[in-house]
N, C-alpha and C positions, 0 to 999 in steps of 0.2 A: 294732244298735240294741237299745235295754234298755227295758221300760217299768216306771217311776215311778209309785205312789201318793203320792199327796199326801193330807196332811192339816192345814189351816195350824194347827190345837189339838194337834196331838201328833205333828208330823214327814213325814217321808217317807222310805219303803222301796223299795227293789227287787218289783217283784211277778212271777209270771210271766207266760210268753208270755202273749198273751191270742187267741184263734182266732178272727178275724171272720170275718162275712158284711157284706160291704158290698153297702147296696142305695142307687138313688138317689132324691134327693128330689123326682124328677118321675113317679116313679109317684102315680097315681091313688090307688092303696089305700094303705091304713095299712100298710108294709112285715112281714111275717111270715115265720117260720122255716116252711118247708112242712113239714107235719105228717107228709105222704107219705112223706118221708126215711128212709133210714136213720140212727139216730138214732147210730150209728158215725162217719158221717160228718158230719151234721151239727153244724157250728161250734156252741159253746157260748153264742156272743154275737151278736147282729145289731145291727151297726154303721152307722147312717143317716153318709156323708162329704158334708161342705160346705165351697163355699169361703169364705171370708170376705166376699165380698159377696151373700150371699145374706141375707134380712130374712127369720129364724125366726122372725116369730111368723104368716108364712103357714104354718107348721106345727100350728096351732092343732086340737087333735083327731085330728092324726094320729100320733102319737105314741105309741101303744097299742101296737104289736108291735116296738116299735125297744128294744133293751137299752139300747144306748152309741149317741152322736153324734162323730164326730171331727171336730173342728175344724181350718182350716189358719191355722198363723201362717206367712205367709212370708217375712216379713222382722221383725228387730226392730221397727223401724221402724212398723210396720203394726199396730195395737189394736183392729182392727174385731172379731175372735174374742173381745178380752173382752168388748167389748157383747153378742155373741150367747151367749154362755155365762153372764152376767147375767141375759138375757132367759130362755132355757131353764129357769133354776131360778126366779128371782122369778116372771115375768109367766106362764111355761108348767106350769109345776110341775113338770119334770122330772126325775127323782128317779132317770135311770141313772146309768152312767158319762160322763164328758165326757170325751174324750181330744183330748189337745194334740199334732198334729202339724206338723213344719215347722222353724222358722229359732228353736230354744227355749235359752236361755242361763238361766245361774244367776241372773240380774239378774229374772229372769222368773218365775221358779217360785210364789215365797210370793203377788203377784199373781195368779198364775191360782188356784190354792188358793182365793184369798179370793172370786173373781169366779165357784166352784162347779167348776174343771175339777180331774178326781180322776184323773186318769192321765194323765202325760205321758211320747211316748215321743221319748227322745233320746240320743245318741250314747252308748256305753261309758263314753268318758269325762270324761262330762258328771255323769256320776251321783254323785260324791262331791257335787261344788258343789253339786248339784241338794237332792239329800236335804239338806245342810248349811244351804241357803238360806231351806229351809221351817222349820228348826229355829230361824233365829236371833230368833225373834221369839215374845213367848207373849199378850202382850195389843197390842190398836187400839186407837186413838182412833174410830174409825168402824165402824159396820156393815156389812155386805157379808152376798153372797148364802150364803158358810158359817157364819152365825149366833153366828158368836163373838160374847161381851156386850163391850159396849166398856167401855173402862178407866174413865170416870168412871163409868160404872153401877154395877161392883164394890166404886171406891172409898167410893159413898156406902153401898153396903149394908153396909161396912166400918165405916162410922162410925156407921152405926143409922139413917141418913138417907131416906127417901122418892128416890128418883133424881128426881122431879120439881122435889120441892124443893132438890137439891142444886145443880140448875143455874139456878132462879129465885134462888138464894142470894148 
């Protein structure tokens, strides 16, 4: 398994390993790296794992010592993880990593991108498509949770226009 940064504005790369601590989301406390640690041993990243039915926004405030969230997609089929990685950026403000694990295809990639998930980790040889999929695209029609401006906004700034104006026009 390889893991993938995404970026849907400027691509996707290979990144390296990445070292979790996974804790789970039924602790009481805000999950934290123990400070006690040897800081040798100590994983660089603390990684809260959920499954796809679980409703993040009972995570509300607890979110403070968590770095990354890993997400499961387990089947194509199954979209419930981009609503929760929607929610974690827009409604939660979550501003680590999202990591995409599970049942992940090239059809898939520039979607999660969009929907704020910034690491996906997927097969060896998935990663050409992968990185190729986030590339193939540079402007939306739509806003999403990674803040690209959409294409009629840029067009009208192009033309000298107010973006308000250009769509009451």
């Amino acid at each position: 398994m390889a893991f993938i940064r995404l970026d849907a504005g400027s691509g996707a790369a290979a990144c390296e390993d990445i070292e979790l601590r996974i804790v789970s989301p039924d602790d009481n406390a805000a999950p934290s790296v123990d400070a006690a640690a040897d800081a040798s041993q100590a994983p660089a990243v603390t990684a809260l794992a959920l499954e796809n039915d679980v409703d993040v926004r009972g995570l509300a405030g607890r979110l403070g010592g968590v770095d990354a969230i890993i997400l499961n997609f387990p089947a194509f089929t199954d979209g419930r993880a981009y609503s929760q990685a929607r929610v974690l950026r827009e409604q939660l403000g979550f501003s680590g990593d999202i990591i995409a694990k599970g049942d992940i295809g090239r059809d898939q990639a520039l979607f999660m991108a969009r929907v704020g998930v910034t690491v996906v980790e997927a097969d060896d040889a998935a990663l050409e498509g992968i990185v190729d999929a986030v590339r193939e695209f540079s402007c939306f029609y739509q806003g999403a949770a990674d803040d690209a401006e959409p294409v009629w906004r840029l067009r009208a700034r192009a033309a000298g226009k107010s973006p308000r104006r250009a769509v009451a026009a």
